[in-house]
C-alpha positions in Angstrom: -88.2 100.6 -194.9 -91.2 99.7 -192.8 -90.4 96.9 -190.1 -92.4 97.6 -187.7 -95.3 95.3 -188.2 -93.0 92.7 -189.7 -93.5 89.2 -188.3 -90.7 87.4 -189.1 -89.0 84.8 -188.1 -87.4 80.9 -189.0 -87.0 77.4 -188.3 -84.8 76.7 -185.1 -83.5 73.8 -183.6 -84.7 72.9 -180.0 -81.3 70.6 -179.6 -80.5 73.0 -176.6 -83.9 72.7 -175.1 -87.5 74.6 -175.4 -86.5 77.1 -173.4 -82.9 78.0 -175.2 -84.5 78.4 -179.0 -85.7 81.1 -177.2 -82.9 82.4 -176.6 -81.6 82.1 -180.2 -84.5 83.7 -181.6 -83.7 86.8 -179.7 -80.5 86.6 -180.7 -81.6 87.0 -184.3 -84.0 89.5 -183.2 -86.6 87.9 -184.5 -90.0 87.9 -183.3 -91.4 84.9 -184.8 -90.3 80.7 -184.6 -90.9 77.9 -185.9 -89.6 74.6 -184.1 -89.6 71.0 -184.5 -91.0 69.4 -181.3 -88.6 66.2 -181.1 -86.8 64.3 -183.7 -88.4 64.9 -187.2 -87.5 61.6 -188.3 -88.7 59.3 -185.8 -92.1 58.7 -184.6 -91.2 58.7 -181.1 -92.6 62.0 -179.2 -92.3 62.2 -175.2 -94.9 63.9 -173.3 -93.7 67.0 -172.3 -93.4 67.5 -167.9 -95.8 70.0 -166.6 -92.3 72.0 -165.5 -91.0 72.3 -168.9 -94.2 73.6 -170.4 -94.2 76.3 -167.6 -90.5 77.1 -167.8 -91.1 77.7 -171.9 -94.0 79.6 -171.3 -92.3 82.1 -168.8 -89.4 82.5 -170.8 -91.5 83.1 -174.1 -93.5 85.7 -172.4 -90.7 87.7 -171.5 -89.4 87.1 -175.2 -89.6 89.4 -178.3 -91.8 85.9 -180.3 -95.1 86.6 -181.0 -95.6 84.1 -182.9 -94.9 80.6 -182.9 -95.8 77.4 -185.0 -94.7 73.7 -184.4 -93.9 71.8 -187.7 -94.6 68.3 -187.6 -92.2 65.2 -188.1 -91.5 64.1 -191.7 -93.0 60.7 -191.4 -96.4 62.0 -191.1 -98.8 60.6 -194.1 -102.7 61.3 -193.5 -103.2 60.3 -196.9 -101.3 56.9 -197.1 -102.7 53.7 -198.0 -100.8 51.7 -195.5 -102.9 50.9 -192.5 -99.8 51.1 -190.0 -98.2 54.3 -191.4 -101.8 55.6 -191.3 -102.3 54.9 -187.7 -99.0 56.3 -186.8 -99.8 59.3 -188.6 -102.8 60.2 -186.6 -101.5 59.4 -183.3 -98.4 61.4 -183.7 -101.0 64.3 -185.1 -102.7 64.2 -182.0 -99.2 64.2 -179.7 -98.0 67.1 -181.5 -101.5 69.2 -180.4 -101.0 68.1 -177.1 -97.6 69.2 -176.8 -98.5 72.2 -178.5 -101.6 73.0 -176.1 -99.2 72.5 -173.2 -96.6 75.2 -174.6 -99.7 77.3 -176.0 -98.4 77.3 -179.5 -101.3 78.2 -181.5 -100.3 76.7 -184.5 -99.6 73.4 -185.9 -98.2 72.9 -189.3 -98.5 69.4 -191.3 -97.7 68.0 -194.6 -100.6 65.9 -195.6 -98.9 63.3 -197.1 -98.9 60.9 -200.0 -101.2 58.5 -201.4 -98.6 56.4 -202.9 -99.8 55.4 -206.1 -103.8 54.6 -204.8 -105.0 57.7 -206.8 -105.8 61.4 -205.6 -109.5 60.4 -204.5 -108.4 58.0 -202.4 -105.8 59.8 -200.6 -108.1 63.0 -200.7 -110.8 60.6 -198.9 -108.1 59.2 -196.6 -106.7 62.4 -195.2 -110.3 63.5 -194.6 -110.7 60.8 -192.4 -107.9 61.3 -190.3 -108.3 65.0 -190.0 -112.1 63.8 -188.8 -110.7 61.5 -186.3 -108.0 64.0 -185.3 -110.6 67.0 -184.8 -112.6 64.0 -182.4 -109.9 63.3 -180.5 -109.4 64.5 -176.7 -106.4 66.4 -177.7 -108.3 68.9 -179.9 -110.9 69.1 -177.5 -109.0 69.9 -174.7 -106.5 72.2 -176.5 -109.3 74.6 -177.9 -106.6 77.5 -178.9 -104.6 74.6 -181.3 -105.2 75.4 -184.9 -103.9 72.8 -187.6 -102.2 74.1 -190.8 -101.8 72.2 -194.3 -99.3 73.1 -196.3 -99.3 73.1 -199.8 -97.0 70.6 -201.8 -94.8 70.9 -204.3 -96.2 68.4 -206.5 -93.6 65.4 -206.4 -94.5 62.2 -207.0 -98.0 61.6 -205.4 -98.3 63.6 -202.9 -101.8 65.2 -202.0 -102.1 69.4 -201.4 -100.3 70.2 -204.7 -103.4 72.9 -205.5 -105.7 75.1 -203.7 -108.5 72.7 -205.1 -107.0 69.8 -203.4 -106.2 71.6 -199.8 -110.0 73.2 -200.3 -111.4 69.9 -200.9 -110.0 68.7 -197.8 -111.0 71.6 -195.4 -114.7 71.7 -196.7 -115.1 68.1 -196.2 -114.1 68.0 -192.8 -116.7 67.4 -189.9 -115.7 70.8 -188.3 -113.3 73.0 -190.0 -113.4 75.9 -187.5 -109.9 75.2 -186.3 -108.5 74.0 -189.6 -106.4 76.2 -192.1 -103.8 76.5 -194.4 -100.2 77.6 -194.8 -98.3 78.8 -198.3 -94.5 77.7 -198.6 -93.2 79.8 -201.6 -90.7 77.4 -203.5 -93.7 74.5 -203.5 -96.3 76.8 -204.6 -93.9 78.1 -207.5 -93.3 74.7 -207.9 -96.4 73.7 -208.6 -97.0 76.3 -211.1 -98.2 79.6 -209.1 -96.3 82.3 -210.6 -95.1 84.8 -207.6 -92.8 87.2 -209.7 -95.4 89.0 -211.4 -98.5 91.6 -209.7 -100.6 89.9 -212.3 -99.2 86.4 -211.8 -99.5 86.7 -207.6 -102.8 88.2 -207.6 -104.2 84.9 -209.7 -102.5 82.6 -207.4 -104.2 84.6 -203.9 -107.3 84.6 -205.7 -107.3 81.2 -206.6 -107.0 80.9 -203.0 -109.3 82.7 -201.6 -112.2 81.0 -204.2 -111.1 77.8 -203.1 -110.1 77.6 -199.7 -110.4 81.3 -198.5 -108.3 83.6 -197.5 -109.1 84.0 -194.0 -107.8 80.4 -193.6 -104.3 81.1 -194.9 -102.2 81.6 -191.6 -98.7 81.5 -192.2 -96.6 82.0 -195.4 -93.1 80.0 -195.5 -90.6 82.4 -197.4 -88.2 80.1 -199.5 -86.4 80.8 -202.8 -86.8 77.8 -205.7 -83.3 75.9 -207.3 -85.9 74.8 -209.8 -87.9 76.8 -212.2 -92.1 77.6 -211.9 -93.7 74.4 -212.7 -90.8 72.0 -212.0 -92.6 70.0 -209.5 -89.4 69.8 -207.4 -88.7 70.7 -203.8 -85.4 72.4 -203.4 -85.4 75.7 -201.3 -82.6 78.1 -202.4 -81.5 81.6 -200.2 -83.8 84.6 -200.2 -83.2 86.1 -204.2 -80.5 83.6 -205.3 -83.5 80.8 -206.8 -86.0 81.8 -209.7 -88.4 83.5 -207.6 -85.6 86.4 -207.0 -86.1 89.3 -204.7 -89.1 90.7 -207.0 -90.8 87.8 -206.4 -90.5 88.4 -202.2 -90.7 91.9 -202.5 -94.2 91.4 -204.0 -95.0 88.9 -201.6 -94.1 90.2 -198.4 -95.8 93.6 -199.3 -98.9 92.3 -200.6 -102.0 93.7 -198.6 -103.6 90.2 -198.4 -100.3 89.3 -196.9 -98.4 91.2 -195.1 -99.6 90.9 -191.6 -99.5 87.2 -191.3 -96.3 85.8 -190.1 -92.9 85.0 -192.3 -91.1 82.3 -191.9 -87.8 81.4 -193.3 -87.0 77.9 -194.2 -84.2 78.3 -196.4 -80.7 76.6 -196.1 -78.3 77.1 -192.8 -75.3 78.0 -194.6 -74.2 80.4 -197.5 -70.9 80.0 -198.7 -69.9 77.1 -196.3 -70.5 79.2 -193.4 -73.0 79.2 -190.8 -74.7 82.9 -191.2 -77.3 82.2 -193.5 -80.2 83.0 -191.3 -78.8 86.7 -190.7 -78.3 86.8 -194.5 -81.3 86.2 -195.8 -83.8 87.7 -192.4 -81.8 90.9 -193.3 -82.9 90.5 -197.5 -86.4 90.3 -196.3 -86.7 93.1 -193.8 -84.9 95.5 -196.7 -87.6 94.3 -199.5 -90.2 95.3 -196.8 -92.0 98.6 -197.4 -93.8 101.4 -196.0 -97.2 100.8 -198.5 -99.1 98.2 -199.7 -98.6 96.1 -202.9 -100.6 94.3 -205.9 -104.0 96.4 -204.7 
C-alpha cells in the first residue's frame, strides 16, 4: 500500500472557526481540505480581519494540509439569465478570491451554474462573460496565486459544464485563461456518461479531457460514489464502493498515472449507518485501494 504521496483529504465545516478545521483535519490525518468560506446558502460573505487571515495561516503552516481549496456558495450561477442572480454571482466570485488570497488558498472551486431554460449558447456566452469580468477585477489582480476551478456537472436539468466540450469551450474563450482550470467530481462525471469502472472506459473519459480542455488544467479530482447508474443525469453521492462506481472504479482512478498526484477530495455523505464516522470510513477505503505502481498506462 503506497501512501506516501497521497493527497487526500475532505470537505470540513469551518462552524468552529478557520483556524479549528484545522484542527479537525489533523485529527483525520489528512493532509488535504476543502472548506466552505461562510454560509453556502446565503449570499452574504464578511471580509475576513487581517488577524484571522494571519492566525489561519500560522496555524496551517504548522499543520499536516498541503493542500487546500475553497468551494463556493450554492447560489452562484455565472450562466443565469436573470440579471440580479447574475450580478450576485459575480460579486460573490470575486469575495470568495479575496478571501482566498488573504488565507493563501490557491484554489477556488465553482459550479458554473444554470442557464435556465435560455439554451446552452446562451448560458455558455453568459458564463464567459462573467469569468471575463471576474479575471478584470481587482481581486484577481491582486491575488495573483488564486486559481479558479470549474467543476464538471452532472447534467440535471439545464445546467452548463455537463461535458469536457462545454467546460473547454468556456476556458478557451476566456480573455486570459492562465489562471483558469478545471476540477473532476466522480459521481457527476459518471453521471453524465463517463464510464470510470473500466481501464478502457477511464482512459476515453481522461483523453476526452485532455483534447478538449487539457490535462494540465485538471487540478483537483472530487472522489464520490454514484446512487444512480452511468448516464443517469442525477446528482446523488453515495460512500466510497457502496454506489455503481464500486471500489474498481476508485482503485483505477486514484492509481491512474494522469492522476494520482493531484489532490483527493472526499465529498461523500457524513454518516454511515446513522453514525457520525463516515469520513474515517471511507478516507481509510481510499488509502487501501491506493498502490505502489501506476495504473491504465
Amino acid at each position: 500500500m503506497a501512501n506516501d504521496n497521497l493527497i487526500l483529504g475532505c470537505h470540513l465545516s469551518i462552524s468552529q472557526g478557520f483556524t479549528s478545521v484545522i484542527d479537525a483535519a489533523e485529527a483525520l490525518g489528512i493532509n488535504a481540505l476543502q472548506i466552505f468560506s461562510h454560509n453556502a446558502r446565503s449570499w452574504k460573505i464578511d471580509p475576513i480581519s487581517v488577524e484571522t487571515a494571519e492566525s489561519f495561516q500560522y496555524r496551517r503552516e504548522a499543520s499536516t494540509i498541503c493542500y487546500m481549496v475553497i468551494h463556493t456558495m450554492y447560489l452562484i450561477n455565472l450562466a443565469s439569465p436573470e440579471e440580479k442572480i447574475y450580478r450576485h454571482s459575480i460579486d460573490s466570485l470575486r469575495a470568495e478570491i479575496a478571501t482566498a488570497g488573504m488565507l493563501k488558498i490557491d484554489h477556488i472551486n465553482t459550479h458554473i451554474g444554470s442557464h435556465k431554460g435560455s439554451g446552452v449558447e446562451t448560458g455558455i456566452t453568459r458564463a464567459v462573460a462573467a469569468l471575463n469580468e471576474v479575471i478584470a477585477s481587482p481581486e484577481f489582480r491582486d491575488y495573483k496565486n488564486v486559481k479558479i476551478l470549474l467543476e464538471n456537472t452532472a447534467g440535471t436539468g439545464t445546467t452548463i459544464g455537463t461535458t469536457f466540450a462545454e467546460l473547454g469551450r468556456i476556458i478557451n474563450s476566456l480573455s486570459d485563461n492562465s489562471r483558469v482550470g478545471i476540477s473532476f467530481d466522480s459521481c457527476h462525471g459518471f453521471a453524465a456518461g463517463y464510464e470510470l469502472r473500466t481501464t478502457a472506459g477511464l482512459n476515453q473519459t481522461l483523453e476526452e479531457c485532455d483534447a478538449l480542455v487539457g490535462i494540465e488544467r485538471l487540478h483537483l479530482i472530487h472522489l464520490n460514489d454514484s446512487q444512480y447508474p452511468l448516464a443517469a443525469r442525477r446528482d446523488r453521492h453515495q460512500h466510497i464502493g457502496q454506489g455503481e462506481i464500486g471500489e474498481y472504479g476508485f482503485r483505477l482512478l486514484i492509481n491512474d498515472h494522469r492522476l494520482r498526484h493531484l489532490p483527493f477530495i472526499l465529498e461523500t455523505p457524513k454518516e454511515i449507518d446513522g453514525k457520525p464516522n463516515a469520513d474515517q470510513i471511507n478516507l481509510q477505503t481510499i488509502r487501501q485501494l491506493r498502490t505502489d505502481e501506476d495504473s491504465t498506462s
